[in-house]
C-alpha positions as CSV (number, residue, x, y, z in Angstrom):
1,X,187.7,-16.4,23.1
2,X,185.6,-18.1,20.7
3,X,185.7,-14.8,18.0
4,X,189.6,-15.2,18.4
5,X,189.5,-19.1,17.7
6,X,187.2,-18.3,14.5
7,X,189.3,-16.2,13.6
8,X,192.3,-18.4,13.6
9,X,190.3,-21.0,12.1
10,X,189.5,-19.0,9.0
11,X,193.3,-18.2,8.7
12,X,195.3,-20.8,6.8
13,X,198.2,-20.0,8.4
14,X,197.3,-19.1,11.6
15,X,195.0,-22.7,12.1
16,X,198.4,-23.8,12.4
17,X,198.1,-22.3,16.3
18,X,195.2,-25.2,17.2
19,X,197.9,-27.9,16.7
20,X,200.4,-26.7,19.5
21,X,197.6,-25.5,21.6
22,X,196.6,-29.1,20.9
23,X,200.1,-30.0,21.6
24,X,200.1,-28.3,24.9
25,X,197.1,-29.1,26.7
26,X,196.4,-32.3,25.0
27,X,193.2,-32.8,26.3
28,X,194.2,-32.5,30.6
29,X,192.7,-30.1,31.6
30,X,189.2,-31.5,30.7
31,X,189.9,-35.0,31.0
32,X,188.9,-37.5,33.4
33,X,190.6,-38.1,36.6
34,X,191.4,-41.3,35.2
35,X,192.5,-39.8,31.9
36,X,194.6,-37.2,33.8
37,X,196.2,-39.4,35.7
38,X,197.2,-41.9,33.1
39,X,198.6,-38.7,30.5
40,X,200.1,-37.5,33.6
41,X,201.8,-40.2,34.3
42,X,202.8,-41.8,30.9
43,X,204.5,-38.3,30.7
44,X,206.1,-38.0,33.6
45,X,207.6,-41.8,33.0
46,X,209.2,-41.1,29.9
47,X,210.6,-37.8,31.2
48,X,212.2,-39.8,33.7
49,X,214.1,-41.9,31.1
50,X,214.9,-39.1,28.9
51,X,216.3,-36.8,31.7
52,X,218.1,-40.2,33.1
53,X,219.5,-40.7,29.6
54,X,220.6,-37.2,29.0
55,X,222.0,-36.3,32.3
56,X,223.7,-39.5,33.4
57,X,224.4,-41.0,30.0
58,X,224.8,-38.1,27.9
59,X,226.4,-35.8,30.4
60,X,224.3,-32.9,29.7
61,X,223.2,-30.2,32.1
62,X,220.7,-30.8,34.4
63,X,218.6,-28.3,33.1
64,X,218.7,-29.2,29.9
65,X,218.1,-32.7,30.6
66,X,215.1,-31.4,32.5
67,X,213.6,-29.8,29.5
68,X,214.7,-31.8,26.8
69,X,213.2,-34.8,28.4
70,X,210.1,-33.1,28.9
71,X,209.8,-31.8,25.5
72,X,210.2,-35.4,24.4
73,X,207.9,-37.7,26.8
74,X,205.4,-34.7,25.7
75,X,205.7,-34.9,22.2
76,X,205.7,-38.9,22.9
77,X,202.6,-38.6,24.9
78,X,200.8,-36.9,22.0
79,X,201.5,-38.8,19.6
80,X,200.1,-42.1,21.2
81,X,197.2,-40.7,22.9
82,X,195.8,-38.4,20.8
83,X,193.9,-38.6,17.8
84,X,195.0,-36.7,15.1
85,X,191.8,-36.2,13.0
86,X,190.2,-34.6,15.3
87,X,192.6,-32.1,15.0
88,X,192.7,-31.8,11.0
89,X,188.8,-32.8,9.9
90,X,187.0,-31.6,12.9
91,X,188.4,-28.7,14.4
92,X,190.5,-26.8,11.7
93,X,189.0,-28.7,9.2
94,X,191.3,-29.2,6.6
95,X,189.6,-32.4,5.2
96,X,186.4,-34.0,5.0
97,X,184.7,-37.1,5.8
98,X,181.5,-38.5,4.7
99,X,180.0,-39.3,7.6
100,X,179.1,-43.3,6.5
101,X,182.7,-43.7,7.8
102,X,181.9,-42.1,10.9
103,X,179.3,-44.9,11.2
104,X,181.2,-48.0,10.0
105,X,183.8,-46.2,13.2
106,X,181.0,-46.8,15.7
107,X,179.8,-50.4,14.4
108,X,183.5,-51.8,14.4
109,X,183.8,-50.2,18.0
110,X,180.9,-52.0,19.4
111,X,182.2,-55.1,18.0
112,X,185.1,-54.2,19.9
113,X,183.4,-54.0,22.8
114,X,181.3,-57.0,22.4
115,X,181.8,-59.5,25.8
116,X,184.2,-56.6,27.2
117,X,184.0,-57.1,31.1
118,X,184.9,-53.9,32.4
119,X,182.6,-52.0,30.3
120,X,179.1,-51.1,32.3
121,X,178.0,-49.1,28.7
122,X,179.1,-47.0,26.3
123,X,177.3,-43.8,23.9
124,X,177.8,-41.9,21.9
125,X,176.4,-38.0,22.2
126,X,176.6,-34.9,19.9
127,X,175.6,-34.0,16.7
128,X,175.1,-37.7,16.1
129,X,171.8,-37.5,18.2
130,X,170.7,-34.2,16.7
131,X,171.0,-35.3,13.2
132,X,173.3,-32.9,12.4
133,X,176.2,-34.6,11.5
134,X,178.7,-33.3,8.1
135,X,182.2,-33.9,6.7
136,X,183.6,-32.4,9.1
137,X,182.5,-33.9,12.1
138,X,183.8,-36.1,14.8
139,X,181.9,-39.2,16.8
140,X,182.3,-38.6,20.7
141,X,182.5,-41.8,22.5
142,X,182.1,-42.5,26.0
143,X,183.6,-45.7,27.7
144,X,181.5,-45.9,31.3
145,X,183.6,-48.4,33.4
146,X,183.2,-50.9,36.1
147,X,185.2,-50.0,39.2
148,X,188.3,-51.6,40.1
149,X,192.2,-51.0,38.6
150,X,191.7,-54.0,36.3
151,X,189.0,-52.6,34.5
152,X,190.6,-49.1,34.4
153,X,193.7,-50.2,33.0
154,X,191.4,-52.3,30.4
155,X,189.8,-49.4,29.4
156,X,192.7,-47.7,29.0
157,X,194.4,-49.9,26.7
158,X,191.1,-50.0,24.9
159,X,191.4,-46.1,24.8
160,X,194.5,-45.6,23.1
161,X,194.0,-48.2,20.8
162,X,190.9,-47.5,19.1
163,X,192.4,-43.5,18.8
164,X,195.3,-45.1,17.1
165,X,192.9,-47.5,14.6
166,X,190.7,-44.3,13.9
167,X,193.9,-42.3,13.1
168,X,195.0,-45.2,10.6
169,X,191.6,-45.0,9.1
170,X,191.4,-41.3,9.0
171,X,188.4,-41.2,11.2
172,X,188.2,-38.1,13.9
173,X,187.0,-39.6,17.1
174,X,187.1,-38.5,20.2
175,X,186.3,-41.1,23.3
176,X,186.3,-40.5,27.1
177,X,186.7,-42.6,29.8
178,X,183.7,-42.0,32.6
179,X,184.1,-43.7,36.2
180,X,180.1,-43.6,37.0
181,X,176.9,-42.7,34.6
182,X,177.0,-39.3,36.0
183,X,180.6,-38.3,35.1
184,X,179.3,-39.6,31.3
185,X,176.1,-37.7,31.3
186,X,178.2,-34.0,32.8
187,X,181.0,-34.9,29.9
188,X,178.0,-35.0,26.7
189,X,176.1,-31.9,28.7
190,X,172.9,-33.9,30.0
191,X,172.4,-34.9,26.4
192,X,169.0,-36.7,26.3
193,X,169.3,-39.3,23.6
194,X,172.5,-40.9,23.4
195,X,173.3,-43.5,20.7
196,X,173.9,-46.6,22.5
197,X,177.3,-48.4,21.3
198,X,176.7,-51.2,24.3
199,X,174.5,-51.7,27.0
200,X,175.2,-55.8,28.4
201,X,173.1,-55.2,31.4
202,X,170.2,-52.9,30.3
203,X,171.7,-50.1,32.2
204,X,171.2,-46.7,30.1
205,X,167.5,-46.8,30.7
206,X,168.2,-45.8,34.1
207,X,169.6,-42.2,33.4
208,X,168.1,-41.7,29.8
209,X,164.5,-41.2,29.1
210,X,165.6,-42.0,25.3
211,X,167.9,-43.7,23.0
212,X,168.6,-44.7,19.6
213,X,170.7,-47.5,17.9
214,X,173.5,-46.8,16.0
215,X,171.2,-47.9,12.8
216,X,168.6,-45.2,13.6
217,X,171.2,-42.7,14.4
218,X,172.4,-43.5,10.8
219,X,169.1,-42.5,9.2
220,X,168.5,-39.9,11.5
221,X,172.0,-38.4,9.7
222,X,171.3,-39.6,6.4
223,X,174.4,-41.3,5.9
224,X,173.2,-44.8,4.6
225,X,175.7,-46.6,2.7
């Protein structure tokens, strides 16, 4: 699988194939349960409202209705809840980023985050923490949450917006929501030395041995302004 997706990486025309795959799946399958449920459900809301409006309104067939509203809560739910630089710098890699804006991404995120209730603490993981970061690499983000439905519709909210502000600033991020510590270190693959975006209650040094600030993570990547 991963000869075949080099392949169509290398291709021009065939990199084309990593946007509908992209379109497809967009990100379920690997997703939280809370992100499942909430693309789940924001699709299945809109394709009640387009098979309502189609069938009822429009008089169209019911099959029809059926897949044209699909087709367009998908298409809806892509477009809000996914970045698309990820898509284009990171994974087919038609453009480049120096990685200083990668950076300025993080630091304007943890402002965001500054005095956010529902947040217990959030990393970052990846290449970040391995030094290895280029122009064509993304920041992974993970959001670990308080329990309760108020802070997992905060966090959601907080989700989709900061993918839409990285979109508008070109930035590929990708950010996860995590229910418990464990669910965040299984989603970075036990990695050992996150960089810590917030931490209000000293909590990380319970499951990390280390950890580095964004500002050392900077110098670690050589990406100083």
């Amino acid at each position: 699988m991963k000869k075949i997706k080099n392949i169509i990486l290398k291709n021009i025309y065939l990199s084309w194939i990593l946007i509908f795959t992209n379109w497809i799946f967009q990100g379920i399958p690997l997703g939280s349960r809370i992100e499942r449920i909430y693309k789940i459900s924001f699709t299945v809301f809109f394709w009640v409202i387009f098979f309502v409006v189609f069938y009822f309104i429009l008089n169209n067939s019911m099959a029809g209705s059926l897949i044209f509203g699909f087709l367009i809560a998908h298409t809806i739910n892509w477009f809000v809840n996914c970045n698309f630089y990820v898509i284009f710098t990171h994974r087919i890699k038609w453009f480049k980023i120096p990685p200083i804006r990668l950076f300025n991404q993080l630091y304007a995120i943890q402002n965001r985050l500054d005095n956010k209730k529902w947040i217990l603490y959030s990393t970052s993981s990846g290449g970040i923490c391995r030094g290895t970061m280029d122009g064509n690499s993304d920041i992974d983000v993970s959001l670990v949450i308080k329990p309760g439905m108020k802070n997992i519709l905060s966090a959601i909210l907080f989700f989709v917006k900061e993918k839409k502000i990285a979109d508008f600033n070109r930035v590929p991020l990708d950010i996860f929501i995590s229910e418990s510590p464990d669910e965040s270190l299984e989603r970075s693959n036990r990695q050992e030395n996150p960089v810590v975006i917030c931490d209000p209650n000293d909590t990380i040094d319970k499951y990390y041995k280390e950890k580095m600030t964004i500002r050392e993570a900077q110098v670690l990547n050589n990406a100083m302004a």
